[in-house]
LOTI-471584 format. One record per residue: residue number from 1; residue in one letter; y, x, z of N, C-alpha, C in turn. Coordinates in steps of 0.2 Angstrom, whole numbers, m for minus. Example, Ala and Ser with C-alpha at 12.3 -4.5 7.8 and 13.67 -1.06 7.14 Angstrom:
! LOTI-471584
(node 1; 'A'; (m28; 66; 39); (m22; 62; 39); (m16; 66; 39)) (node 2; 'S'; (m11; 64; 35); (m5; 68; 36); (0; 64; 39)) 
END
This chain:
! LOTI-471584
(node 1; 'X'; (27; m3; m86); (29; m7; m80); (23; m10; m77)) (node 2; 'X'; (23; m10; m71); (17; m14; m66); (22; m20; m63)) (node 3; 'X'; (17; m25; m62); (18; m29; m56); (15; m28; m50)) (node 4; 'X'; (21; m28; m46); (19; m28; m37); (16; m34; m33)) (node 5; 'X'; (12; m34; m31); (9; m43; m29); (7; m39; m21)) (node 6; 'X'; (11; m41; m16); (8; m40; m9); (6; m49; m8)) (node 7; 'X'; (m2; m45; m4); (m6; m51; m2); (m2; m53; 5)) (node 8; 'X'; (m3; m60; 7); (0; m60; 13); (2; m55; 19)) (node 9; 'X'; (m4; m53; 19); (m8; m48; 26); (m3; m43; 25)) (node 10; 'X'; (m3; m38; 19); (5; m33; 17); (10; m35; 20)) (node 11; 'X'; (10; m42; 17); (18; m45; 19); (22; m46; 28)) (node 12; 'X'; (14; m48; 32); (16; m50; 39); (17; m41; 42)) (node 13; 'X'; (13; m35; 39); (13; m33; 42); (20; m27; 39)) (node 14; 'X'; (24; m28; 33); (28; m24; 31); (35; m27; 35)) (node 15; 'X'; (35; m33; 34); (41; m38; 39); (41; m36; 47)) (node 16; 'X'; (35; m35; 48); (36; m33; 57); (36; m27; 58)) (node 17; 'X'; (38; m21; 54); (43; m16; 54); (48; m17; 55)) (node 18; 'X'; (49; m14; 61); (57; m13; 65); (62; m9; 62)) (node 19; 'X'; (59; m4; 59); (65; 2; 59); (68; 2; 51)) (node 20; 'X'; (72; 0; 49); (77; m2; 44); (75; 4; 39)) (node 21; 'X'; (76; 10; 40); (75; 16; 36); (69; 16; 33)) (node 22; 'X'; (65; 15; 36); (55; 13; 34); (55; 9; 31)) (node 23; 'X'; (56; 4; 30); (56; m2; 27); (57; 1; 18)) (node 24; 'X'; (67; 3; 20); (71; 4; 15); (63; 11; 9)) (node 25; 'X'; (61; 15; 13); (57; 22; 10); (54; 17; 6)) (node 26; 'X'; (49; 14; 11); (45; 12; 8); (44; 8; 4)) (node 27; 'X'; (50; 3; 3); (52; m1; m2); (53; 5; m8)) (node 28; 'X'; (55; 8; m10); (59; 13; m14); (52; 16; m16)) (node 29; 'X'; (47; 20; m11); (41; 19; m18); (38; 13; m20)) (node 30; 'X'; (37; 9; m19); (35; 2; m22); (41; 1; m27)) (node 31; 'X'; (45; 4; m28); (49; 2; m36); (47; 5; m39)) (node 32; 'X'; (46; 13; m35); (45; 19; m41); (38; 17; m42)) (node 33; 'X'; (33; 14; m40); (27; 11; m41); (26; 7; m47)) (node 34; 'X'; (31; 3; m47); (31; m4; m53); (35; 0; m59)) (node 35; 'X'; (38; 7; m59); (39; 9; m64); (35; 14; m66)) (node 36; 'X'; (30; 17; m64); (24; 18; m67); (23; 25; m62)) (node 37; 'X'; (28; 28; m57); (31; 32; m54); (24; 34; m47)) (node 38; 'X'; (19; 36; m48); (14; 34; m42); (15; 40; m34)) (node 39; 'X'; (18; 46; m40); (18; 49; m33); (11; 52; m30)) (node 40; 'X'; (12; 54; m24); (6; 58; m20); (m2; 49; m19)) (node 41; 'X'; (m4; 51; m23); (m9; 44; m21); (m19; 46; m22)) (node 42; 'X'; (m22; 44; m21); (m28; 46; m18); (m34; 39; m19)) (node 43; 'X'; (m37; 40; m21); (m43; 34; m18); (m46; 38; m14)) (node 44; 'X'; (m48; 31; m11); (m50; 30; m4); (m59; 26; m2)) (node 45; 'X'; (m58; 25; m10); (m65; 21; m10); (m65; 12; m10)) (node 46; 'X'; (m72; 12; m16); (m73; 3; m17); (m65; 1; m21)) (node 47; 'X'; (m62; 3; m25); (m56; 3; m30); (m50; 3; m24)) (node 48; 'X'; (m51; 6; m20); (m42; 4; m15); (m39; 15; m15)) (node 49; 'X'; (m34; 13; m18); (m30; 19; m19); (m25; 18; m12)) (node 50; 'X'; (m23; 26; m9); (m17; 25; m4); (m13; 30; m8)) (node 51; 'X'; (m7; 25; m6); (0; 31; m7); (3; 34; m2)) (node 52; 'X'; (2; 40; 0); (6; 43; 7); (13; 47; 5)) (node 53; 'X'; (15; 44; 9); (23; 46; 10); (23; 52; 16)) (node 54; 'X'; (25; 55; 17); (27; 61; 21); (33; 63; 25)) (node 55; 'X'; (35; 57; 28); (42; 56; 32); (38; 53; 39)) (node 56; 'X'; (42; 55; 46); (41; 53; 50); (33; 54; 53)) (node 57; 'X'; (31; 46; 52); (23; 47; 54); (19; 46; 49)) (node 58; 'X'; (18; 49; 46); (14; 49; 39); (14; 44; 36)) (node 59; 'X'; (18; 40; 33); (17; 33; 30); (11; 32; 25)) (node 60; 'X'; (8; 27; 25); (2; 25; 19); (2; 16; 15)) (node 61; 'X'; (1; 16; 10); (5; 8; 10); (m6; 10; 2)) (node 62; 'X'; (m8; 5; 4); (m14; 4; 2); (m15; m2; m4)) (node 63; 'X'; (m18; m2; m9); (m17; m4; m16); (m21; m4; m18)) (node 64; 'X'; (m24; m11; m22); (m27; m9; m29); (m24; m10; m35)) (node 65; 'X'; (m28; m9; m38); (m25; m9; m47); (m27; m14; m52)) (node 66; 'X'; (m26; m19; m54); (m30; m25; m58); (m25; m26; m64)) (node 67; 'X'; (m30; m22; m69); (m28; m21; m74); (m23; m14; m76)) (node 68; 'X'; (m20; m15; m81); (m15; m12; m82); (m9; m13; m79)) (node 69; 'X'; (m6; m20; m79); (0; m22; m77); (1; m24; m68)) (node 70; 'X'; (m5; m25; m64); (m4; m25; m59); (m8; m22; m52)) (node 71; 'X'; (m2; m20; m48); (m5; m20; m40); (m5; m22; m37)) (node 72; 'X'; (m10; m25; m33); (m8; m29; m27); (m8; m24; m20)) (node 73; 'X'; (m4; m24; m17); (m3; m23; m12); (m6; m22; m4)) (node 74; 'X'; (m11; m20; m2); (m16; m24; 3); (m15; m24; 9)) (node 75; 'X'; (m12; m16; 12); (m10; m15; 20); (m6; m10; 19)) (node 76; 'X'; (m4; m7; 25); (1; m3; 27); (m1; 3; 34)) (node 77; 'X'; (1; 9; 36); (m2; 11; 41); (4; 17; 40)) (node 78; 'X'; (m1; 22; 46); (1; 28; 49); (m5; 33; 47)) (node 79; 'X'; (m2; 40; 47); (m7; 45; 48); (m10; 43; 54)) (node 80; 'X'; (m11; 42; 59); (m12; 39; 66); (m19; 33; 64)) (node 81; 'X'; (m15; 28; 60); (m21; 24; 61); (m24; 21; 54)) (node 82; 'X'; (m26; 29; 51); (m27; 29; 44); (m34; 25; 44)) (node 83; 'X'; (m40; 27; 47); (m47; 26; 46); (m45; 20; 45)) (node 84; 'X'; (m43; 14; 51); (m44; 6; 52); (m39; 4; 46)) (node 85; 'X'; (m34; 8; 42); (m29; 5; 40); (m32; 5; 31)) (node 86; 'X'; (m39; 10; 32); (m43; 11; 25); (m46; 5; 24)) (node 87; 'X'; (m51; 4; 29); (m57; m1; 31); (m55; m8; 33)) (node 88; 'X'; (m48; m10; 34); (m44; m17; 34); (m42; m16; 27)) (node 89; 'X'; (m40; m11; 23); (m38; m11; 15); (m46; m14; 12)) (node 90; 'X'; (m50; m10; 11); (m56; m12; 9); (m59; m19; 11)) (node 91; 'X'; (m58; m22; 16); (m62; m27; 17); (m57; m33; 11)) (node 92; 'X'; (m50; m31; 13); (m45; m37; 10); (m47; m37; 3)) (node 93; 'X'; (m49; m31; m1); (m50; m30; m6); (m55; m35; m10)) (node 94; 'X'; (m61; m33; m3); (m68; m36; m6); (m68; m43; m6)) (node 95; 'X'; (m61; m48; 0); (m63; m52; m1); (m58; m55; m9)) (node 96; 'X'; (m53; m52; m12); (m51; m54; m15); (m55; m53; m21)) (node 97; 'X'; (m62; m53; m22); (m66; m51; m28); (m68; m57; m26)) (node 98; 'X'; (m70; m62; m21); (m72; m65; m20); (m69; m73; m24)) 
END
């Protein structure tokens, strides 16, 4: 089992999701995440992993791993606005080493 930890920045930008159904998907891999469940996932570079989801506009919810027991959560995007959605993942990252 993992723990889920989204840093603020995840949180304001997963709440300002309008559309109920997105939320609900994307909620549902982030369980199946914290059960060890990872699914379609990738790095990306500098420890940040994405997991894409394949509905709609290509969802991506961006993550690192610290430790064995947990994730933290970093940002959230679209196939659309993947590059900016890596490079805001990676910065949040680096400042959390800090």
């Amino acid at each position: 089992m993992y723990s889920i930890k989204p840093i603020p920045e995840f949180t304001a930008w997963f709440d300002a999701l309008e559309d109920r159904q997105i939320k609900q998907r994307l909620s549902a891999r982030m369980r199946k995440m914290s059960m060890g469940i990872f699914g379609d996932v990738k790095p990306v570079g500098e420890g940040v992993s994405e997991a894409r989801e394949h509905f709609g506009a290509g969802w991506r919810l961006y993550f690192i791993q610290r430790g064995s027991v947990l994730i933290v959560m970093l940002a959230g995007g679209t196939k659309r606005t993947q590059d900016a959605d890596i490079n805001r993942a990676k910065k949040l990252a680096a400042r959390l080493e800090d």
